[in-house]
N, C-alpha and C positions, 0 to 999 in steps of 0.2 A: 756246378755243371758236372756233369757225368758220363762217364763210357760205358760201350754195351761191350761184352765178354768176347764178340766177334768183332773186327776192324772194320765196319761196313762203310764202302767207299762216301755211300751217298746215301740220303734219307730216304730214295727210289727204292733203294736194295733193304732195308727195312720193313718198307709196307709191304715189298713183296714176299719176304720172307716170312714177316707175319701171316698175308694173303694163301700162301704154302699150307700154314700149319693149319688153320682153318678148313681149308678146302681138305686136307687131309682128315680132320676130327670129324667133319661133314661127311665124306664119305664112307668111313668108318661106323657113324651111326645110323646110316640112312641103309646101309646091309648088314645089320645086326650086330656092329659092332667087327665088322671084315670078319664073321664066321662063314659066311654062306660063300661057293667055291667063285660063283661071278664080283663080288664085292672084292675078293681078293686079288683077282687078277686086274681088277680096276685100278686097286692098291698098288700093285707091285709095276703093271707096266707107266703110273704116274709116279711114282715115288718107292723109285727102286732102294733107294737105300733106308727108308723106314717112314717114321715122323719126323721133320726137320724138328731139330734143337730147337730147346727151349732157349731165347735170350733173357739172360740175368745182365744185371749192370752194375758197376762199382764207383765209386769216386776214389779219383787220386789223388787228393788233394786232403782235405778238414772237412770231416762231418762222415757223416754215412748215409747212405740209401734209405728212401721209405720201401717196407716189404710191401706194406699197401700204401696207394695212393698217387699223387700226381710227380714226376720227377723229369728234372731237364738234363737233355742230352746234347754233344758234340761230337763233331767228328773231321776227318778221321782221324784217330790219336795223334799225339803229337810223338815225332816231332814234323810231323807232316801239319800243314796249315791248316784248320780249321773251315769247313766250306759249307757244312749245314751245322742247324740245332736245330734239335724237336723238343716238341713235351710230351711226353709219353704217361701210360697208364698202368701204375705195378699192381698185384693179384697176386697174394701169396709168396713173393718175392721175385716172380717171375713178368716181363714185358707183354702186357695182352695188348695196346693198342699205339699208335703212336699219330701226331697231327702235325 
C-alpha cells in the first residue's frame, strides 16, 4: 500500500482534486491553451492560484511505486487510522485517475 505526497483526509478529496486538474487542462485547451484574454479570466477567477498539483505517491514501507500502471493507495497517513483505500492509475510517475 501506498501514500499520495498530500494527506488527503478522504478518497472524496482525491477525485476532487483530480476533477480540479482536469477541468483546468480542459479549459486551458478549449481557449487556446489560456492565451486569448476571456480563457484567462476564466482561469484565474476558477483557479486563482494556478494548476492544482500534480499528486505523486510513495510507499513507506518495501518496494517502490510503478511510474506507470496500476497502484493501491491508503489513507490518511499513519499515525492516524486508516479509513479509505483506492486503486489508482500512474502516467509517467504521476496519479491521473483513482477508483
Amino acid at each position: 500500500m501506498a501514500y499520495t505526497d498530500h494527506n488527503f483526509k478522504t478518497k472524496k478529496a482525491i477525485k476532487d482534486h483530480l476533477a480540479a486538474q482536469k477541468r483546468y487542462d480542459d479549459l486551458s485547451a478549449a481557449n487556446g491553451g489560456a492565451t486569448m484574454q476571456l480563457g484567462n479570466v476564466m482561469l484565474q477567477k476558477e483557479f486563482p492560484r494556478g494548476r492544482p498539483a500534480d499528486i505523486t505517491v510513495y510507499n513507506p514501507g518495501l518496494g517502490t511505486v510503478p511510474q506507470d500502471g496500476t497502484v493501491y493507495l491508503e489513507g490518511p497517513h499513519y499515525p492516524a487510522a486508516h479509513t479509505w483505500y483506492a486503486q489508482g492509475k500512474m502516467q509517467n510517475g504521476v496519479l491521473v485517475s483513482v477508483k
